[in-house]
Backbone as JSON, one array per atom type, in Angstrom:
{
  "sequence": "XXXXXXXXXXXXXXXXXXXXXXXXXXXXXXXXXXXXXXXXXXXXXXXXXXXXXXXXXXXXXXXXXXXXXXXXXXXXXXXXXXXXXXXXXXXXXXXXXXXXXXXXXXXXXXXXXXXXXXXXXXXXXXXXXXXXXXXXXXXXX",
  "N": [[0.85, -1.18, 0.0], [0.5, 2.13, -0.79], [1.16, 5.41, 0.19], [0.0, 8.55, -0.47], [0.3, 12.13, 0.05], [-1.74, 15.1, -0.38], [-1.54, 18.94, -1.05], [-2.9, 21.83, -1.4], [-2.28, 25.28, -2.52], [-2.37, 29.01, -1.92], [-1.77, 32.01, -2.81], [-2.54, 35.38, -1.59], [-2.14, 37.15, -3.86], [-3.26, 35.53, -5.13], [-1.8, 33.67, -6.37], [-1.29, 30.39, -7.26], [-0.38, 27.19, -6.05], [0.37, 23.26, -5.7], [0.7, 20.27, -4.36], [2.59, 16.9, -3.39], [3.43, 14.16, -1.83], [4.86, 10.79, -2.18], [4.6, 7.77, -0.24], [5.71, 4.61, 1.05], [4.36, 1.84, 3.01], [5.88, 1.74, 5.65], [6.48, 4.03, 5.35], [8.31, 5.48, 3.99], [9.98, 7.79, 1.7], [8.72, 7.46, -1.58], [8.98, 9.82, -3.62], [8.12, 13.03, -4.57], [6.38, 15.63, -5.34], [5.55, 19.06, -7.02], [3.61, 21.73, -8.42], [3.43, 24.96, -9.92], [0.35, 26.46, -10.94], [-0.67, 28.52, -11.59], [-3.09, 31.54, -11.74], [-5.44, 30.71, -9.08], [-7.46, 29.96, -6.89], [-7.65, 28.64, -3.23], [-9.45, 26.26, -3.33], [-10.01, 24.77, -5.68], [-7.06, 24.66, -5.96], [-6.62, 22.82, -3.77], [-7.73, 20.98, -5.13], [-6.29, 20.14, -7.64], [-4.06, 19.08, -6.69], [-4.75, 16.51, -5.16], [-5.86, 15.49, -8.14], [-3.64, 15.63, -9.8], [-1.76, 14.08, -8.14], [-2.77, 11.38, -7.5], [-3.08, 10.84, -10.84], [0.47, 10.82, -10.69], [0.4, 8.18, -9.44], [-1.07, 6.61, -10.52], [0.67, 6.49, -13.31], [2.71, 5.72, -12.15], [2.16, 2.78, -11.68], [1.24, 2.58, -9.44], [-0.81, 0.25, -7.4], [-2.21, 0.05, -5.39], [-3.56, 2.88, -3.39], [-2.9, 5.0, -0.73], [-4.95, 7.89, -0.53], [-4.48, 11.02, 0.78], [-5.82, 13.98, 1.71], [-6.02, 17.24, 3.21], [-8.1, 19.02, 3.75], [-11.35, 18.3, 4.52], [-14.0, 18.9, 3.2], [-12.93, 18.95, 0.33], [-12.27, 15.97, 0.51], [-15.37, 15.02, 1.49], [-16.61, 16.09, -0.96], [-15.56, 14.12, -2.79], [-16.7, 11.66, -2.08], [-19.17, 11.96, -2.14], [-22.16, 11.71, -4.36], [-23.62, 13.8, -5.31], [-23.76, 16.86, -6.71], [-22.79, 19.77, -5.84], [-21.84, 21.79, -5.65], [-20.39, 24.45, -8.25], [-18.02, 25.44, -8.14], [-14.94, 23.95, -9.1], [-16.13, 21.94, -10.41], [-15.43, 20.39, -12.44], [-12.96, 19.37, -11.93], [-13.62, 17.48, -10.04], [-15.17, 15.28, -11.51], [-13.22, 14.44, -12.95], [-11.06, 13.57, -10.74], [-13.33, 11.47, -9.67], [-13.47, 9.75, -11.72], [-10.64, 8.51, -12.11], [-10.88, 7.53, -9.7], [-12.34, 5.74, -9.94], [-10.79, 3.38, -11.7], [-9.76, 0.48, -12.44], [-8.08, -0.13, -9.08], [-7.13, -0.05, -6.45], [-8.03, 2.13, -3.92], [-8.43, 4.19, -1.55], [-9.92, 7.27, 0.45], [-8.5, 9.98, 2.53], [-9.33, 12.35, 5.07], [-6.49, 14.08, 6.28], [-5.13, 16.24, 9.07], [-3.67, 19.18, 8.6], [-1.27, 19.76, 9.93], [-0.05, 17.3, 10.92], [1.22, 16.76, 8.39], [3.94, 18.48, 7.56], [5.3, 18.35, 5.44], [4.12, 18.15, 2.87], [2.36, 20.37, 2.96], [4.6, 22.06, 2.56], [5.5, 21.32, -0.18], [3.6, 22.13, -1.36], [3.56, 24.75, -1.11], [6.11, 25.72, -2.61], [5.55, 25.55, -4.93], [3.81, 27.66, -5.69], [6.36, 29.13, -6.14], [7.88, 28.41, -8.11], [8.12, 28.38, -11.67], [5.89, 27.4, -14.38], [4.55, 24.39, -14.92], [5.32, 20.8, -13.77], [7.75, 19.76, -10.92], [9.24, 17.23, -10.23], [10.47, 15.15, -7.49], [12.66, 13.13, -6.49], [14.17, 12.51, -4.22], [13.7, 13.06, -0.72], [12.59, 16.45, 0.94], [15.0, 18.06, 3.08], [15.51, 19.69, 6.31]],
  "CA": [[0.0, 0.0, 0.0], [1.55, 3.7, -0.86], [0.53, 6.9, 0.82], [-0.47, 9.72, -1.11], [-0.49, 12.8, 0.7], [-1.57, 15.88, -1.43], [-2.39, 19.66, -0.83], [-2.86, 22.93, -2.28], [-2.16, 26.45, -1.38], [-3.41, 29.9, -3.08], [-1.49, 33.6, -1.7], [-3.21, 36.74, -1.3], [-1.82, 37.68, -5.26], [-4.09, 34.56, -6.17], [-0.7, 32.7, -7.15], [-1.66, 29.04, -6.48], [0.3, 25.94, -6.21], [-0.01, 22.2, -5.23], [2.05, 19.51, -3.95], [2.11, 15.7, -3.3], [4.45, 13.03, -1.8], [4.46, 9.23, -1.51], [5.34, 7.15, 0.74], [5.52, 3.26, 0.93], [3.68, 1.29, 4.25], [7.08, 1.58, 6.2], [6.79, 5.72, 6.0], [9.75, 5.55, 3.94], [9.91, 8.53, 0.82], [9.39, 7.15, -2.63], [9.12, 11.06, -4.31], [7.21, 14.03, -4.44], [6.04, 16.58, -6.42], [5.05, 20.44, -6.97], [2.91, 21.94, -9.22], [2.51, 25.63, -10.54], [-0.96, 26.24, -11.37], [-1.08, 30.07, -11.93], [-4.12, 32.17, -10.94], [-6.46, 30.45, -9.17], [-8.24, 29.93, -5.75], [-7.65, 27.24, -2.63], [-10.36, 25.22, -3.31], [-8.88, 24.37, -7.0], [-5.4, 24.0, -5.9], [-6.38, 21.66, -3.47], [-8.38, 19.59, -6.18], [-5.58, 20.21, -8.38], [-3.29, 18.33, -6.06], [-5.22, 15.7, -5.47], [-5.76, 14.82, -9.5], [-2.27, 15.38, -10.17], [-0.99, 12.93, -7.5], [-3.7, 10.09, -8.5], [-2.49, 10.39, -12.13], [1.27, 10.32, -10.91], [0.6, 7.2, -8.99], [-1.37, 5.39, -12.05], [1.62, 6.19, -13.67], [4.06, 5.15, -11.8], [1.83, 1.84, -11.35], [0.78, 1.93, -7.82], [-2.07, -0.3, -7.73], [-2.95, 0.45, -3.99], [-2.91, 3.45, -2.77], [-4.16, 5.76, 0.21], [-4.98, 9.36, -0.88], [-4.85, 11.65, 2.46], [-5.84, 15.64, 1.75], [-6.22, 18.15, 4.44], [-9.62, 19.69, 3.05], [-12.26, 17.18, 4.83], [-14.86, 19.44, 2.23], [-12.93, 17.98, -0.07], [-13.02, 14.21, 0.76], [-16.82, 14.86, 1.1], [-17.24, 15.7, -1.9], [-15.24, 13.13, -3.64], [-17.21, 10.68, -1.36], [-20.74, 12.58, -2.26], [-22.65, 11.56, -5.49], [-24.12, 14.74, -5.29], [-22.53, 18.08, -7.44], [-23.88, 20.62, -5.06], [-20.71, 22.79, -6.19], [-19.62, 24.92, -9.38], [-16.31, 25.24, -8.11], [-14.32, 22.69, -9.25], [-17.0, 20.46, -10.73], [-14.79, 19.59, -13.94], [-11.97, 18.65, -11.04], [-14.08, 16.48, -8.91], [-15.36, 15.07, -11.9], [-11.79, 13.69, -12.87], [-10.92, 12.87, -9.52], [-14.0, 10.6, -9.35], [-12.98, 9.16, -12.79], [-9.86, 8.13, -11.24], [-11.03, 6.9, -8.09], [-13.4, 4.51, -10.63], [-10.4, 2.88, -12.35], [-9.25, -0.47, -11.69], [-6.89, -0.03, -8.81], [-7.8, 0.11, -4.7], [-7.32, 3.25, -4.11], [-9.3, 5.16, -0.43], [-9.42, 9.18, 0.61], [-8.46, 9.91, 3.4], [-8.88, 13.95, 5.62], [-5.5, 14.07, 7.25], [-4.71, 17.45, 9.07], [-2.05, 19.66, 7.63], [-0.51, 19.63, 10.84], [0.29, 15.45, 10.83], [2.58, 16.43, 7.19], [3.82, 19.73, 6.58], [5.93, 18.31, 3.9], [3.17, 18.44, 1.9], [2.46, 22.0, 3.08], [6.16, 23.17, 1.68], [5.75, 21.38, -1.64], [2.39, 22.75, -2.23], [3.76, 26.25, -1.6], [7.19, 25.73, -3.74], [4.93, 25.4, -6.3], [3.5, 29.21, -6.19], [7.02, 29.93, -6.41], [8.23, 28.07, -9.17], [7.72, 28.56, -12.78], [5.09, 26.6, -15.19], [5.03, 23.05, -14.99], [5.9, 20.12, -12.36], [8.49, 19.42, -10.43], [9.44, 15.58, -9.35], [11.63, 15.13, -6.44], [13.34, 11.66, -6.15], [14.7, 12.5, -2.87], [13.04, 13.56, 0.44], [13.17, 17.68, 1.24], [15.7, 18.32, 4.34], [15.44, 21.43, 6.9]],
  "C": [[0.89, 1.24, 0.0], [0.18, 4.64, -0.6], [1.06, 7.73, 0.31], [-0.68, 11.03, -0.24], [-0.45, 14.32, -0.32], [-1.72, 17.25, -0.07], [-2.19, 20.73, -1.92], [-2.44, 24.49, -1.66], [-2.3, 27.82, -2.74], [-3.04, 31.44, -2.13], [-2.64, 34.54, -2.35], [-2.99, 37.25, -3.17], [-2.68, 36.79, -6.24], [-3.33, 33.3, -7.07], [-1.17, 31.32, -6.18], [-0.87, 27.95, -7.05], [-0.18, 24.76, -5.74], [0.92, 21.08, -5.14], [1.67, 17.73, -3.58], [3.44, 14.94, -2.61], [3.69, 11.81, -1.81], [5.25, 8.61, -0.95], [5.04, 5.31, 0.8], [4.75, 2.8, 3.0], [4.91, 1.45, 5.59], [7.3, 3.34, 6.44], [7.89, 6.24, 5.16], [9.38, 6.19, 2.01], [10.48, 7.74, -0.45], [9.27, 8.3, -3.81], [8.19, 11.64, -3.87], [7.02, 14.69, -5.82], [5.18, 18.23, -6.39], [4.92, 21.39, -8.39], [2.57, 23.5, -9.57], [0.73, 25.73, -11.17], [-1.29, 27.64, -11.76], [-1.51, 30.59, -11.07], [-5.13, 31.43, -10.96], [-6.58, 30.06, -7.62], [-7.7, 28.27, -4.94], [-8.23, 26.25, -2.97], [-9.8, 24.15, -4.6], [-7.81, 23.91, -6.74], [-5.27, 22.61, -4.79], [-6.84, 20.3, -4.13], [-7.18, 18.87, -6.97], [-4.27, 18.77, -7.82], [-3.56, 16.91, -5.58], [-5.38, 14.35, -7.2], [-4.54, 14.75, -9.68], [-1.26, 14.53, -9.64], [-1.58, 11.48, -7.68], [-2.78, 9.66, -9.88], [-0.87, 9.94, -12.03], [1.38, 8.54, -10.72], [-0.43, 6.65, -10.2], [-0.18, 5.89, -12.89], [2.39, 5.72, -13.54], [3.71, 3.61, -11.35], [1.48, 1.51, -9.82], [-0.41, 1.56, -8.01], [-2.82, -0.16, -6.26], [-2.57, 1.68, -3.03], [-4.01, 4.44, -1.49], [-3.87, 7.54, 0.36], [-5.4, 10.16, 0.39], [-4.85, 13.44, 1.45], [-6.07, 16.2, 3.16], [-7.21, 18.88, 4.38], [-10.49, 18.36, 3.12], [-13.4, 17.61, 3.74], [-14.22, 18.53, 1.08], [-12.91, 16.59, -0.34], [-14.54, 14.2, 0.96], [-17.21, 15.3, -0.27], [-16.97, 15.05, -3.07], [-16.35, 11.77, -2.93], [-18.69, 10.71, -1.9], [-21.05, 12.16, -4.21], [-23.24, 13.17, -6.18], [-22.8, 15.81, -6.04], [-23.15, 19.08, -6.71], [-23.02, 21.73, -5.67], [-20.49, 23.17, -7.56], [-18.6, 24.9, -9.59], [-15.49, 23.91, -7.6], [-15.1, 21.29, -9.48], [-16.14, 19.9, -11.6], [-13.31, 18.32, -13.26], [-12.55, 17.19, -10.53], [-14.51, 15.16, -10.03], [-14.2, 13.67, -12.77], [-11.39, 12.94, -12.05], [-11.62, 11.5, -9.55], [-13.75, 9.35, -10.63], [-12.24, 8.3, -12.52], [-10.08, 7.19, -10.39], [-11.53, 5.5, -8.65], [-12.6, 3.3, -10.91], [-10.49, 1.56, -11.37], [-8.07, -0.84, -11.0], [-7.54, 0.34, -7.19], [-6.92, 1.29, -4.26], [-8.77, 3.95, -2.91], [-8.82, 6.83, -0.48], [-9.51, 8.98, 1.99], [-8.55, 11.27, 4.12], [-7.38, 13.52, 7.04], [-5.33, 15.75, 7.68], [-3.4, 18.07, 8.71], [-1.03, 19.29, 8.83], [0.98, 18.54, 10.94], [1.5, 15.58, 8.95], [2.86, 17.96, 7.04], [4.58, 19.49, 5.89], [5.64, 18.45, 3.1], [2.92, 19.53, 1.57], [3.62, 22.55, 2.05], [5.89, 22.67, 0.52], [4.56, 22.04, -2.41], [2.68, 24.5, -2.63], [4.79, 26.56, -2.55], [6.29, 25.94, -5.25], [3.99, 26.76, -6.98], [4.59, 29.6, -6.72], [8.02, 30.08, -7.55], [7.55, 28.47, -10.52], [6.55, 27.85, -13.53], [5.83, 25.54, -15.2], [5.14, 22.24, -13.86], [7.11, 19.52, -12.42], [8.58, 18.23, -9.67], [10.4, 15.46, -8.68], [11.49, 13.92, -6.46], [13.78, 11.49, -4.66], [14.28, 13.46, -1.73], [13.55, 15.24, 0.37], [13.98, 17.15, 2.59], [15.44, 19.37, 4.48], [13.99, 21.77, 6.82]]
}
């Protein structure tokens, strides 16, 4: 089983980023990742981070994995059949796509608190340029 933990983050200028690591059952860092996203709002960047760590891990073949965000709103409404929301229907919409494939794959609300590794790569990612960034090897400091 690999742990997914995503988030998102969105300054005052509206610059928003998003971030992801994984981790194997043992705790033990098999990469990360951080995501530019431009201009656009928390709620988005934490979707954003979410889809974009799903798709790495069906890429990279993880067939079991456990997706933790820090936005319990969002795990309800990946959980919810219901579209009660505008923002970020086309996201959730993906997400749930995802979630469908064939591959065991839970959500989980973790608080930011419990990773802020996640925290720093989500914000690297306001500060970086267009595009993502894959880390092979754990941050330090």
């Amino acid at each position: 089983m690999k742990r997914l933990n995503t988030d998102g983050a969105s300054r005052r200028d509206v610059t928003a980023g998003c971030g992801g690591l994984f981790r194997n059952g043992e705790g033990k860092w098999l990469g990360g990742f951080s995501r530019n996203l431009g201009r656009s709002n928390a709620c988005i960047a934490e979707l954003c981070g979410g889809f974009y760590g799903l798709r790495l891990a069906r890429d990279r073949g993880f067939s079991k994995v456990e997706l933790h965000v820090d936005s319990s709103v969002i795990v309800h409404k990946l959980h919810s059949n219901k579209d009660e929301s505008v923002v970020g229907w086309r996201l959730i919409q993906e997400i749930r796509r995802l979630l469908s494939l064939e591959w065991e794959i839970n959500v989980y609300h973790s608080y930011r608190e419990a990773n802020l590794c996640v925290d720093a790569l989500a914000n690297m990612g306001c500060d970086h340029g267009p595009g993502c960034v894959f880390m092979s090897s754990a941050l330090l400091g």
